[in-house]
C-alpha positions as CSV (number, residue, x, y, z in Angstrom):
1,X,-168.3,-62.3,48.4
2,X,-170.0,-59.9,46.1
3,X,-171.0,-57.4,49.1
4,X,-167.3,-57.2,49.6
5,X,-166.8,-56.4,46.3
6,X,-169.1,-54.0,46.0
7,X,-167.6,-52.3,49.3
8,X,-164.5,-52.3,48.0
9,X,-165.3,-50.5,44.8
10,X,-167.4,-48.0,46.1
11,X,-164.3,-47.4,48.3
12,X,-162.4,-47.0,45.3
13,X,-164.5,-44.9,43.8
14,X,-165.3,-42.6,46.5
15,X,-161.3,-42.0,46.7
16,X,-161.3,-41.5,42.9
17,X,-164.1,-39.2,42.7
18,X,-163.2,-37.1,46.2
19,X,-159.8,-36.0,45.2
20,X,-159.9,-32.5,47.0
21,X,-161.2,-33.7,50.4
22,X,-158.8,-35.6,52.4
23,X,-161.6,-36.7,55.0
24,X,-163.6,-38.1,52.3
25,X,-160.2,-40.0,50.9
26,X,-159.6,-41.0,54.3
27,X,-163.3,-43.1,54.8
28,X,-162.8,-44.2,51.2
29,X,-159.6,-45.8,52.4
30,X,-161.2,-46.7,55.8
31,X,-164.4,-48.5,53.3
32,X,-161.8,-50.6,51.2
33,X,-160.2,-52.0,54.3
34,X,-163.1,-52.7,56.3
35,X,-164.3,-54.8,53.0
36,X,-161.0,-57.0,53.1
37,X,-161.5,-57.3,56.9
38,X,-165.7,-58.5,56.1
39,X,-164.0,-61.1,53.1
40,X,-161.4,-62.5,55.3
41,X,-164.1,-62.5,57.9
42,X,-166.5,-64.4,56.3
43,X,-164.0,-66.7,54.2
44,X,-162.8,-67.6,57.5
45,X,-166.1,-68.4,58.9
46,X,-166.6,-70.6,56.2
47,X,-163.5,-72.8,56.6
48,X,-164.4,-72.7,60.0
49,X,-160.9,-71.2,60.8
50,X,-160.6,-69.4,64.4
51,X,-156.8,-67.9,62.8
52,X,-158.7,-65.6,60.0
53,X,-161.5,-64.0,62.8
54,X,-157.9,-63.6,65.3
55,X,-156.9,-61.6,62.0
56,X,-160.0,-60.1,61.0
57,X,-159.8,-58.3,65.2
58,X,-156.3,-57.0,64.8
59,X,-157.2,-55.2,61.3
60,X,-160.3,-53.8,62.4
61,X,-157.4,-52.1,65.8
62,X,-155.3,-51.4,63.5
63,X,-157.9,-49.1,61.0
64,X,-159.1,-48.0,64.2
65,X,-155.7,-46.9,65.0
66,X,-155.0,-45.4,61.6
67,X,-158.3,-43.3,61.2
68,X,-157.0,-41.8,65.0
69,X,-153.7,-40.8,63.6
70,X,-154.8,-40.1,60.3
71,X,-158.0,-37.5,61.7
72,X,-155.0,-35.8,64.2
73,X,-152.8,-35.0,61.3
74,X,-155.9,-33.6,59.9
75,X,-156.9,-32.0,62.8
76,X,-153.1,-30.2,62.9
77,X,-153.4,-29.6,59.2
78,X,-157.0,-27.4,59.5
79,X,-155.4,-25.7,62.1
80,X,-152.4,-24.4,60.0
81,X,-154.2,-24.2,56.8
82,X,-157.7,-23.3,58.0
83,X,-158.7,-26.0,55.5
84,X,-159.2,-29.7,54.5
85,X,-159.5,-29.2,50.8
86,X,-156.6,-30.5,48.4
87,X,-155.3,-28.1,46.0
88,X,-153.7,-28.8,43.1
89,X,-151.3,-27.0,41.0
């Protein structure tokens, strides 16, 4: 439980603190996920409760899935910007 916390606020924090790079925002985002995916994970474990590791699978397909989409948009947007970097006006 308190790994998952801790996780989860590093996640946070790295999102809060790496405002100008989107592929640092994006692992940030990946990090806080992965940490509700460990806590349902283990909670489920605990309860001995096959329905929470079922769940705990399809998150971890769909982040997977997200971070694929989410790195071609980036991919696209380096192309036509010929940078990752956030700017703010």
């Amino acid at each position: 439980m308190n790994l998952t916390l801790i996780l989860f606020l590093i996640g946070i924090l790295g999102f809060v603190l790496n405002r100008k790079n989107i592929i640092l925002m994006l692992i940030s985002i990946e990090i806080m996920l992965l940490a509700i995916t460990f806590l349902i994970l283990v909670s489920s474990l605990n309860i001995d409760d096959i329905l929470g590791q079922t769940y705990a699978i399809y998150i971890i397909v769909v982040a997977g899935a997200e971070s694929a989409i989410g790195l071609g948009i980036l991919v696209a947007f380096y192309r036509l910007r010929g940078s990752v970097a956030i700017e703010y006006k």
